[in-house]
VMD Tcl script that draws the C-alpha trace (Angstrom):
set ca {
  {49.97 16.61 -20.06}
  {50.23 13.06 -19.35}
  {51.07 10.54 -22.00}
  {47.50 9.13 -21.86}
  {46.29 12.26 -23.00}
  {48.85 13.07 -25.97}
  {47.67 9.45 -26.98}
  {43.58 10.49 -27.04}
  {44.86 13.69 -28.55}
  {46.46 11.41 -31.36}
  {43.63 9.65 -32.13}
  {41.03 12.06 -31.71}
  {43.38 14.05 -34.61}
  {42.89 11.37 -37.17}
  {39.41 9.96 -36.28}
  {37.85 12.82 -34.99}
  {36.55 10.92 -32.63}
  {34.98 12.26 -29.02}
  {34.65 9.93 -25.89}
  {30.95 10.38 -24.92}
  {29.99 9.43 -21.31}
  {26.47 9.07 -20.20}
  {25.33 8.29 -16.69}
  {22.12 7.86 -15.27}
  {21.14 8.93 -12.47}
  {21.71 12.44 -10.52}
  {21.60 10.98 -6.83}
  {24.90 11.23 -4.89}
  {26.05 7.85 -6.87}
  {25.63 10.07 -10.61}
  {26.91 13.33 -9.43}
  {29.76 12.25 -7.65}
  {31.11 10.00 -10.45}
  {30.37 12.97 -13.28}
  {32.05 15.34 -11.04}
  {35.06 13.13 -10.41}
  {35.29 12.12 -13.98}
  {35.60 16.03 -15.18}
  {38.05 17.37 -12.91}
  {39.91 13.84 -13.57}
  {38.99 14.30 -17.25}
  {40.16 18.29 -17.12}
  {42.08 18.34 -19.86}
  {40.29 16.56 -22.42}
  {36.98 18.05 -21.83}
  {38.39 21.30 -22.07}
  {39.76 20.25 -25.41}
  {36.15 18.41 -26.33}
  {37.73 15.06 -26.47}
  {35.82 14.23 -23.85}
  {31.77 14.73 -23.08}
  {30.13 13.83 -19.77}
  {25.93 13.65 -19.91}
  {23.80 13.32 -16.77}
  {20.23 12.21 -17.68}
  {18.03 12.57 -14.64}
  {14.64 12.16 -13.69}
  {14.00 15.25 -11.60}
  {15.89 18.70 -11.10}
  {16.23 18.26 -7.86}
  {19.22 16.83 -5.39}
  {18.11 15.05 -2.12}
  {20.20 14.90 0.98}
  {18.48 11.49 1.61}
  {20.04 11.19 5.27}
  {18.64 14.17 6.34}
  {14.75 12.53 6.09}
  {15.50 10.97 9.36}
  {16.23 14.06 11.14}
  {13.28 14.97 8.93}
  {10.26 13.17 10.91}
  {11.20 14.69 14.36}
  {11.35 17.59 12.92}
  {15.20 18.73 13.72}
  {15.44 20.20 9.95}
  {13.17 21.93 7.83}
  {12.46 20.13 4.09}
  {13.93 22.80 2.42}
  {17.54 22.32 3.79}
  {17.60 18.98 2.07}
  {17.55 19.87 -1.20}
  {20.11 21.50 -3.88}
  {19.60 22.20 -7.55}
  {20.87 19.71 -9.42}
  {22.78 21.21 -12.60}
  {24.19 23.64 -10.20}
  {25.82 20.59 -8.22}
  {27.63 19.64 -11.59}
  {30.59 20.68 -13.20}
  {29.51 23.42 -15.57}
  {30.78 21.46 -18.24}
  {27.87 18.45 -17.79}
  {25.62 18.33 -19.87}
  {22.43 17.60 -17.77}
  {18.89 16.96 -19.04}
  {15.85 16.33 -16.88}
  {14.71 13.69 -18.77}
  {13.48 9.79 -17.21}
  {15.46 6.68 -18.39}
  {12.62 4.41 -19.92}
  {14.73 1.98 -21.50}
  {18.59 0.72 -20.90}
  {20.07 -0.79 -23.79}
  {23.59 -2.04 -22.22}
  {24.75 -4.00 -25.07}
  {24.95 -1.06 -27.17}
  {25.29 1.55 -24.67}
  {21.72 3.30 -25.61}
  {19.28 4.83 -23.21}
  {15.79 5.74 -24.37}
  {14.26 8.39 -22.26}
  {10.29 9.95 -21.65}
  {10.85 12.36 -24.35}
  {11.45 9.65 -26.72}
  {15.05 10.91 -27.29}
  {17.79 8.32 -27.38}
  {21.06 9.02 -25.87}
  {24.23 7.13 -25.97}
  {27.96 6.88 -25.12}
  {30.73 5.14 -25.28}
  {31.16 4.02 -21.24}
  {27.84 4.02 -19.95}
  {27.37 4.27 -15.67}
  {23.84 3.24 -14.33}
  {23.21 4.72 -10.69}
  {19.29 5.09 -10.60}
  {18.98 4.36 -6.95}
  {16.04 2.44 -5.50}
  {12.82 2.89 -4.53}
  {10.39 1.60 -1.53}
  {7.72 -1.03 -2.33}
  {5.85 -0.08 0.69}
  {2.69 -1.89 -1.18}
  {3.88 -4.32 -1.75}
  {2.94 -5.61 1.79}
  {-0.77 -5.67 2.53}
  {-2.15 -2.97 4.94}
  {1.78 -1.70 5.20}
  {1.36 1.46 2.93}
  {-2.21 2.50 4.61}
  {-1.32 1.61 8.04}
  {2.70 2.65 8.77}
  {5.16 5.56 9.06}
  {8.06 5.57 7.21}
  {11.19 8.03 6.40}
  {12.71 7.31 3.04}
  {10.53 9.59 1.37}
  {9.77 13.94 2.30}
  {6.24 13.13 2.14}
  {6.16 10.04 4.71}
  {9.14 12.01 6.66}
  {6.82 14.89 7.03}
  {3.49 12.55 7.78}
  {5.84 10.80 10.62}
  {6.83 14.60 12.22}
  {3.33 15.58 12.11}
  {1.63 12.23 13.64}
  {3.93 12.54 16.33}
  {2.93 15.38 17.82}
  {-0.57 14.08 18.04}
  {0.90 10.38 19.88}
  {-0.07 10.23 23.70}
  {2.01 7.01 24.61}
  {1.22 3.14 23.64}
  {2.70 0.12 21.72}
  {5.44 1.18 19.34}
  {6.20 -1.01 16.89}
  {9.24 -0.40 14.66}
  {9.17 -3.45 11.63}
  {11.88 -3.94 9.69}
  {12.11 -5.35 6.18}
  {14.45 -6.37 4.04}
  {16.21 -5.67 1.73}
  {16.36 -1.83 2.46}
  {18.98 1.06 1.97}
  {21.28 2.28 4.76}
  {22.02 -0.80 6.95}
  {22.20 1.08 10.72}
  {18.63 2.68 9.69}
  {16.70 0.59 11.54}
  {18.85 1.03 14.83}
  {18.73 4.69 14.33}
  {15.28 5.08 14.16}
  {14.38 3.04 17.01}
  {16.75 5.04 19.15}
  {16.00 8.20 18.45}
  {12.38 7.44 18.75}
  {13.32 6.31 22.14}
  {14.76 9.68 23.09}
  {11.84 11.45 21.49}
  {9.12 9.71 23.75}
  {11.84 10.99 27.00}
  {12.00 14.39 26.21}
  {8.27 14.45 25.53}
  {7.36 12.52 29.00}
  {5.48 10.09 26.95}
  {8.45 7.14 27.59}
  {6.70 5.64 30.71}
  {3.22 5.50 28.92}
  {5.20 3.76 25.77}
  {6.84 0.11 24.97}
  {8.93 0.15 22.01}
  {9.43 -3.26 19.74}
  {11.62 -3.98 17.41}
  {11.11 -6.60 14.70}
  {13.84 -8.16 12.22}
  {14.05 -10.48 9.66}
  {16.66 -13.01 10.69}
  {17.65 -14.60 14.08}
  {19.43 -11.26 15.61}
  {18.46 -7.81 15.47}
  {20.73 -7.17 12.97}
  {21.86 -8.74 9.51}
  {26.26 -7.95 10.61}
  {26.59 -9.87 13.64}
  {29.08 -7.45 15.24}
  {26.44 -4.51 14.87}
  {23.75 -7.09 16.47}
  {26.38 -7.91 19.27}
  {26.31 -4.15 19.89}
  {22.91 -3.29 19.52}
  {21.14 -5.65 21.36}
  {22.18 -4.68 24.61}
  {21.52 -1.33 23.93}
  {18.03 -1.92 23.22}
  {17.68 -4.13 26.67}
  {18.94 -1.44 28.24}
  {16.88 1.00 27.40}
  {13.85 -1.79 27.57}
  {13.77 -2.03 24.10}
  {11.87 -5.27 23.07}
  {13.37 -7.08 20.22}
  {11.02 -9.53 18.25}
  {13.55 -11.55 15.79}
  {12.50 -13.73 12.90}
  {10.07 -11.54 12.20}
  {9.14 -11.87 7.95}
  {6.06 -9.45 7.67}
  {3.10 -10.74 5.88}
  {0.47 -8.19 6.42}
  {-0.96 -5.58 8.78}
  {-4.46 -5.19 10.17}
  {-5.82 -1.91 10.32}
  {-8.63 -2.48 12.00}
  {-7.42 -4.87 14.84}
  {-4.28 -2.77 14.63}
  {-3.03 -5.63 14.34}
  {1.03 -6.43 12.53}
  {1.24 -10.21 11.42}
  {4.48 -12.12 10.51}
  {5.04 -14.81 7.96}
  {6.22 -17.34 11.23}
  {2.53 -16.55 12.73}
  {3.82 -13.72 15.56}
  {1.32 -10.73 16.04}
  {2.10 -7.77 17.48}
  {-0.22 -5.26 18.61}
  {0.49 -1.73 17.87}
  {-0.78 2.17 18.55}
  {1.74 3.64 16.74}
  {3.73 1.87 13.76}
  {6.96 2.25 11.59}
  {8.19 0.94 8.97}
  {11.64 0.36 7.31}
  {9.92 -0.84 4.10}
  {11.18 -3.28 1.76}
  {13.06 -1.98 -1.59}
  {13.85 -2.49 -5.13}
  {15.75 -1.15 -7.57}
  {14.66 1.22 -10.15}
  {11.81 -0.05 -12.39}
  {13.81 0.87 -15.84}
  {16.81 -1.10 -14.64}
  {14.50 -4.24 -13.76}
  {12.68 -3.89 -16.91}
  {15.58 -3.32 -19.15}
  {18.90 -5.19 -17.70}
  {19.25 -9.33 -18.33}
  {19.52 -10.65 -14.95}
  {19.00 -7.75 -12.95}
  {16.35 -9.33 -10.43}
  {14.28 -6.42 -8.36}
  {15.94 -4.08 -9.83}
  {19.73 -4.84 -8.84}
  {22.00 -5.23 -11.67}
  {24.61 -8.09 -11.71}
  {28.02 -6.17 -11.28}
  {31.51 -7.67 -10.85}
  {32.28 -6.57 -6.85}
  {35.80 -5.56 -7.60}
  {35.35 -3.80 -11.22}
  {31.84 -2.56 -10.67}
  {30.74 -3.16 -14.08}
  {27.77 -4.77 -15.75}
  {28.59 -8.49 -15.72}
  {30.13 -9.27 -19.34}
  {30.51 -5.11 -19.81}
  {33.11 -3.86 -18.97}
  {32.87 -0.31 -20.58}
  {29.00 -0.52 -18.29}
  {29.61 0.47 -14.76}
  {26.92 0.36 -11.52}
  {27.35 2.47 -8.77}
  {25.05 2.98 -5.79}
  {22.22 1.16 -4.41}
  {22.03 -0.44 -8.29}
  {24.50 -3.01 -7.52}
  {23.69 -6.57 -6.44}
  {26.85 -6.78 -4.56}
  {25.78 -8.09 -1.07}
  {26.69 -5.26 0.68}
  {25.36 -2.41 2.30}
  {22.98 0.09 0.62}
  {24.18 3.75 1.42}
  {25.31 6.83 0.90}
  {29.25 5.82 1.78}
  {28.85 2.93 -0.50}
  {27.88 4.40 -3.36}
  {30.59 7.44 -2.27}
  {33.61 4.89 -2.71}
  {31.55 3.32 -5.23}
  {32.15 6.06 -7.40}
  {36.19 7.19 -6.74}
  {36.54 3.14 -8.15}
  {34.71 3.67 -11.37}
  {35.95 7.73 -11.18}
  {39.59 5.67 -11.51}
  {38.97 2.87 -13.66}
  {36.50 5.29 -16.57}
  {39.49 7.86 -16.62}
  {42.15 5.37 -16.70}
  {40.45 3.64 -19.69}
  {40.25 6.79 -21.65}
  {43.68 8.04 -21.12}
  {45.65 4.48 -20.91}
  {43.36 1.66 -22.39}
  {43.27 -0.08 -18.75}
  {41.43 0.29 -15.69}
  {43.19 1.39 -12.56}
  {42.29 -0.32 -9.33}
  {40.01 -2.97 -7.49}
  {36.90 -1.82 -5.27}
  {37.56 -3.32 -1.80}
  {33.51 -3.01 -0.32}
  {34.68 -0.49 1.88}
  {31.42 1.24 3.11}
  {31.56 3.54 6.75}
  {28.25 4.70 8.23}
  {27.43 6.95 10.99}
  {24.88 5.51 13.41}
  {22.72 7.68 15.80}
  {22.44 6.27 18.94}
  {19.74 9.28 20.54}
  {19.03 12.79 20.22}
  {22.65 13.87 21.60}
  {25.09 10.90 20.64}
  {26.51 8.57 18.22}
  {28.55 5.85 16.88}
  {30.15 4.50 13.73}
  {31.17 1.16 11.97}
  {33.04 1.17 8.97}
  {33.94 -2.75 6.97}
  {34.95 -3.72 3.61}
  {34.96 -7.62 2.10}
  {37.78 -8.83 4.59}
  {37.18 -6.95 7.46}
  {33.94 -7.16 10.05}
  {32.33 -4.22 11.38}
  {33.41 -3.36 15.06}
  {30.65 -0.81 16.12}
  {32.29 2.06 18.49}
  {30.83 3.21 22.13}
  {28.66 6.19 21.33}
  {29.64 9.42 22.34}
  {29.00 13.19 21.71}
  {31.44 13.86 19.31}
  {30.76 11.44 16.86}
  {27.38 12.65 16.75}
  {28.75 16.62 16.37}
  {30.98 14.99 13.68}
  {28.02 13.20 11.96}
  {25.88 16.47 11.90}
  {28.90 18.53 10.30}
  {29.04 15.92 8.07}
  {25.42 16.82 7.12}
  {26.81 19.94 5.87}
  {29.47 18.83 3.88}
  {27.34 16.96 2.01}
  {27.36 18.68 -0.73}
  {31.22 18.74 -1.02}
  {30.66 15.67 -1.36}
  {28.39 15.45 -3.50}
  {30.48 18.38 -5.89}
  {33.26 15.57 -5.56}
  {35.61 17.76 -3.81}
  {35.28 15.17 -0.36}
}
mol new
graphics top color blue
foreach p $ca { graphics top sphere $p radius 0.5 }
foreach p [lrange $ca 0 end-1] q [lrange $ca 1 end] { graphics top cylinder $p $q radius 0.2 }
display resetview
């Protein structure tokens, strides 16, 4: 046993007291940090000096990635999901049970039931969520993938498209940065395969001056996309779509036409964080980018897409996200410090067509540097698919 531990032994002796941990949230963010935390907390919880709770509001784990493979149809909806308490360490406590209210300052979370459960380190990791509506004509009129239901809708409208304008709009800010690129790709290759490419013009629209946010993945992508004759429509801040002129209209003026239209909608974070966290704007709490705590909290951590920290939103994020505040909540409870900085490291796999792929991994001092796309980083990216759940167990 390590010196940390005959310490919390110590104490718990003459106060009795147990170190309660609640997180919220049982997306890859939650489970990964409650897994981490038992097997890192072994000891303890097996001697109930430590408790780990997982509130949760559904039963059900995602494999959000897979959505994308998803709407053309290359995996079935039921290989995306996993039972959730079967995910965590036996040892979790795990209710289904939505946060309504986050009381940070005292650690406190107020759920549907109208039970109240608390702790003394407290991790929020509640995700986001698309605001589709929140552009006019967006929700009624476009295709998008961050959900089963508009994955499915997407596969199934596809296989009724003869050829015409594609338009792929982009908004900001969204989760996983290379999503855009991805989709716009593979829907590239899908419109090959099903001789429908020469009947089809794909356009791209983004936000800012480049087709890309990270210059280095715009440098890379663009000619890409003008090879393959993909057009690329830049500045490009949607104000509202026109269903009946079909019609997709940008805050700068620019309308494009459009047969057949998807959407990377924009995002926010979870409504119970905007509506119960001081400062936490759309839903994105303010958290210190090396601690990954609550600004002016530091036994409140953020992990995931939660985090204002101007970096990207996705799945490897909130991965090394978690081994960070994994460290630093142990560390705490067996030595009364935390452990180690978060460096913004984030690496994503990027699908570059039906048969290949890339990768670009960064963190705050280093640029992305996109690689050529080959074959075997796409057979590495879908074996990655189904290690997933490692993952998600925290034993990747």
């Amino acid at each position: 046993m390590t010196i940390g531990y005959w310490l919390l032994a110590d104490q718990s002796k003459g106060r009795g007291k147990m170190k309660k941990i609640l997180i919220v949230g049982g997306g890859m963010a939650g489970s990964i940090v409650a897994n981490g935390l038992a097997r890192k907390l072994n000891k303890e919880m097996n001697n109930d000096l430590v408790e780990i709770t997982v509130i949760s509001a559904t039963d059900q784990h995602l494999y959000q990635p897979g959505l994308l493979y998803l709407a053309f149809g290359r995996v079935r909806e039921n290989e995306l999901y996993r039972n959730q308490r079967e995910i965590l360490d036996k040892r979790i406590n795990f209710h289904v049970d939505p946060a309504v209210n986050i009381d940070a300052d005292n650690k406190k979370v107020t759920t549907e039931s109208g039970k109240v459960y608390e702790g003394d380190y407290l991790v929020i990791a509640t995700g986001s969520r698309i605001m589709t509506q929140s552009i006019p004509g967006l929700a009624e009129e476009a295709h998008q993938f961050y959900t089963p239901e508009g994955a499915k809708e997407m596969r199934d409208s596809l296989k009724d498209f003869k050829g015409g304008k594609v338009v792929v709009n982009v908004n900001a800010p969204h989760k996983c940065p290379v999503a855009p690129i991805e989709i716009t790709l593979m829907l590239h290759d899908y419109l090959k395969e099903n001789e429908l490419l020469e009947k089809s013009e794909i356009t791209y629209t983004y936000p800012v001056g480049r087709v890309h946010a990270m210059e280095p993945v715009a440098k890379w992508a663009a000619p890409e996309f003008e090879k393959l004759g993909i057009k690329a429509e830049t500045l490009f801040n949607t104000k509202e779509v026109d269903g009946k002129t079909k019609t997709i209209i940008s805050e700068e003026g620019t309308k494009l036409k459009y047969d057949y239209l998807v959407t990377i909608p924009p995002h926010k974070g979870a409504q119970v964080v905007e509506d119960s966290i001081e400062g936490a704007k759309g839903g994105w709490c303010p958290t210190d980018k090396k601690k990954l705590y609550l600004e002016g909290k530091t036994d409140v951590f953020i992990c995931g897409d939660t985090t204002n920290i101007p970096i990207s939103k996705a799945g490897s994020t909130a991965h090394f996200e978690a081994d960070t505040i994994i460290d630093n909540i142990s560390s705490l409870i067996q030595e009364g410090t935390m452990a180690r900085d978060y460096d913004g490291k984030v690496f994503c796999f990027i699908e570059t067509g039906k048969e290949t792929g890339s990768y670009v991994w960064f963190n705050y001092t280093t640029p992305p540097n996109p690689g050529l796309p080959t074959k075997a980083v796409h057979r590495f990216k879908l074996a990655y698919n189904k290690m997933y759940w490692l993952s998600a167990k925290g034993l990747l």
